[in-house]
C-alpha positions as CSV (number, residue, x, y, z in Angstrom):
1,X,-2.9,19.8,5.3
2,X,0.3,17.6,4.2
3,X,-0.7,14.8,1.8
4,X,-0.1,12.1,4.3
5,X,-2.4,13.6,6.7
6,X,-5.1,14.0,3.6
7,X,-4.1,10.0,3.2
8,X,-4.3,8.8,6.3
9,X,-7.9,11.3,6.5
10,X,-9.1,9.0,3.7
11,X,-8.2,5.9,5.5
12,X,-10.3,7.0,8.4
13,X,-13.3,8.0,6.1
14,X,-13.3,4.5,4.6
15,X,-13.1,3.0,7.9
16,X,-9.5,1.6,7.6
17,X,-9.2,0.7,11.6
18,X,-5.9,-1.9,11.1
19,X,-2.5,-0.5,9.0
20,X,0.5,-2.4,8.9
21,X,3.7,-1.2,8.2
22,X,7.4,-2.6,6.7
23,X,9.9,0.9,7.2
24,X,10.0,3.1,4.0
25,X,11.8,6.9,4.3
26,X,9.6,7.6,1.1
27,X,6.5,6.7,3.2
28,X,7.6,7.8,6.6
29,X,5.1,10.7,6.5
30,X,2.2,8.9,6.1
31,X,3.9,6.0,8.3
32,X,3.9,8.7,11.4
33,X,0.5,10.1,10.6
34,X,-1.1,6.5,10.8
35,X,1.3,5.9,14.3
36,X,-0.7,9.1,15.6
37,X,-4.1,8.4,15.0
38,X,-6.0,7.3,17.5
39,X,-8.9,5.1,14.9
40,X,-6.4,3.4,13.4
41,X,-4.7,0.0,15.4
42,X,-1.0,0.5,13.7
43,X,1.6,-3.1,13.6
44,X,4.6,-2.4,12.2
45,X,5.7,-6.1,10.0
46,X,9.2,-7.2,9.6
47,X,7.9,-8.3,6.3
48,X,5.3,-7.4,3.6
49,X,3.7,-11.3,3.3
50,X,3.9,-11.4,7.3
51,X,2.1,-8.0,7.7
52,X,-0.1,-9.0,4.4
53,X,-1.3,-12.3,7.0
54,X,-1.8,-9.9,10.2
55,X,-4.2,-7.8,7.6
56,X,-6.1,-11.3,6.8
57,X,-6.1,-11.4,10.6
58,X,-7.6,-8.0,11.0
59,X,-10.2,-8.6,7.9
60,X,-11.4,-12.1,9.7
61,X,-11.9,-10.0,12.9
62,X,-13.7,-7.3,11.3
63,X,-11.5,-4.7,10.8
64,X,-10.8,-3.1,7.4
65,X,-7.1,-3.3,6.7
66,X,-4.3,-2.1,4.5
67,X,-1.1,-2.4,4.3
68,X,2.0,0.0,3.5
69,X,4.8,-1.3,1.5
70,X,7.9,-0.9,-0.8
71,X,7.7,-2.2,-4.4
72,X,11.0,-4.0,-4.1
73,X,8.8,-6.7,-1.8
74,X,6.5,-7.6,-4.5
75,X,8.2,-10.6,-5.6
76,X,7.9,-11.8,-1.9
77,X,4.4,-11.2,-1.7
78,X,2.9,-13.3,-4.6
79,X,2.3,-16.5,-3.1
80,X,0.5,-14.3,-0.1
81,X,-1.2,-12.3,-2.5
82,X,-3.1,-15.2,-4.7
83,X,-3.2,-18.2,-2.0
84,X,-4.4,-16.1,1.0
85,X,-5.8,-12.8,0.0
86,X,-7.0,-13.1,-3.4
87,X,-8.4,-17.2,-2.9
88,X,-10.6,-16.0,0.2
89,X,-11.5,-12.2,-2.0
90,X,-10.0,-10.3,0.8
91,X,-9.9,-6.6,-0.2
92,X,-6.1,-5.3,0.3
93,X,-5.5,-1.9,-0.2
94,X,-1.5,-1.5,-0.7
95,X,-0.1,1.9,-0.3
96,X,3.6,1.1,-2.4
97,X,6.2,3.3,-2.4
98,X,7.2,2.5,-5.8
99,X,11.3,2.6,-6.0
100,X,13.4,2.4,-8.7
101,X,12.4,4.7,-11.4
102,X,14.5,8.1,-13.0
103,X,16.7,9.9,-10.5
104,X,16.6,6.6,-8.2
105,X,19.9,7.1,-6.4
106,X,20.3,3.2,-5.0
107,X,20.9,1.0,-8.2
108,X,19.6,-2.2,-6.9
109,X,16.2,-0.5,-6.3
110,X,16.2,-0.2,-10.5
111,X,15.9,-4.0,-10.9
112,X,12.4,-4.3,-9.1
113,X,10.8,-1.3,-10.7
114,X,10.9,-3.1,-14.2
115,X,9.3,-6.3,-12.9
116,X,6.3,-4.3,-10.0
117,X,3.5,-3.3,-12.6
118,X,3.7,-6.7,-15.0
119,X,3.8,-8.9,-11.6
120,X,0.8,-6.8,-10.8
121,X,-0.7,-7.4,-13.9
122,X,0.1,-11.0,-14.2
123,X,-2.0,-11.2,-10.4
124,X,-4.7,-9.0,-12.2
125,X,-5.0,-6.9,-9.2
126,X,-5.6,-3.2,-10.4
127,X,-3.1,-0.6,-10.0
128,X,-3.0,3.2,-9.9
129,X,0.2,5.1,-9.7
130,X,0.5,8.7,-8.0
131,X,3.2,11.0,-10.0
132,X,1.7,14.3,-8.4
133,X,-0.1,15.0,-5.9
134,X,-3.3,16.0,-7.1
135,X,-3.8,12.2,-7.5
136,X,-4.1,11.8,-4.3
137,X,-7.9,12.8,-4.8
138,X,-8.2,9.3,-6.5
139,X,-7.5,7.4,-2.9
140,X,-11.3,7.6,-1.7
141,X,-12.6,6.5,-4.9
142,X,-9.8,3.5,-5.0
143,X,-10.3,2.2,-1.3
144,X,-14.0,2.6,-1.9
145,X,-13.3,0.5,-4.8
146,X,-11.7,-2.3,-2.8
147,X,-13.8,-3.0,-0.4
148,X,-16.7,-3.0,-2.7
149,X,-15.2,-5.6,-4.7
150,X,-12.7,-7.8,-2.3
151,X,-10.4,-7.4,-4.3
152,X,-6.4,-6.2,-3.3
153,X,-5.2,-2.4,-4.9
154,X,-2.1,-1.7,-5.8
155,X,-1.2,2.3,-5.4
156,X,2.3,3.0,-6.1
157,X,3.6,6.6,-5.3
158,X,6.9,7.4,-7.2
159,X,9.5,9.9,-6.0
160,X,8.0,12.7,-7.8
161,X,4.8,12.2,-6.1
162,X,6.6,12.8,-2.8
163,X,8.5,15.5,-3.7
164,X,11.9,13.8,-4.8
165,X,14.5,11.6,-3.2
């Protein structure tokens, strides 16, 4: 089993029917595994905050949702993030590819990574970050998490988590 087929088998054992999507080549593994299964409804977003309000959509309509996402977008998500899904305590798991860090081969990618876990912080929303891939194990407890306390997760997966760039 590939780890974004254990992901996405995680996903469907937490009953996460409703994924959106912004593009990510780090993620595209998990991105395709989502496409192809048949329990989960998958919208691609041409944004994070737009795909962040198609998740409150899915929420409101029953559906547990969750969101796939760069780091570099966090700055874009934080008026979403307190005035829509943290106001009404809508649990958000966000699977982040988080960019930026040693080897990063695009420079502007650098500038976000030194901003992504204090914005986090400053939003209190929790964070876990994936360096190998046993921590993938963590993901049931974390979504299970989240919907128990309607709150948004932040997971970031580095490069190293997904085998390099």
């Amino acid at each position: 089993m590939t780890i974004s087929e254990q992901i996405v088998g995680d996903l469907v054992a937490n009953d996460i029917a409703f994924v959106t999507t912004v593009p990510c080549k780090q993620l595209g593994g998990v991105i395709e595994a989502v496409d192809a299964h048949p329990d989960i409804m998958h919208v691609p977003a041409n944004k994070e905050d737009e795909g962040m309000g198609l998740c409150a959509g899915a929420w409101m309509g029953g559906k547990r949702p969750m969101i796939i996402m760069q780091n570099t977008a966090i700055g874009v998500t934080i008026n979403t993030l307190v005035t829509l899904t943290q106001f009404y305590r809508m649990p958000l798991p966000m699977l982040i590819s988080y960019r930026g860090e040693l080897k990063e081969p695009v420079a502007c990618q650098a500038e976000m990574a030194v901003h992504t876990k204090a914005l986090l912080a400053q939003l209190n929303i929790p964070t876990y970050h994936f360096h190998k891939k046993s921590d993938a194990d963590e993901l049931d407890a974390i979504l299970k998490y989240t919907f128990m306390c309607n709150k948004p997760v932040a997971i970031l997966t580095d490069a190293t988590f997904w085998g390099g760039y």
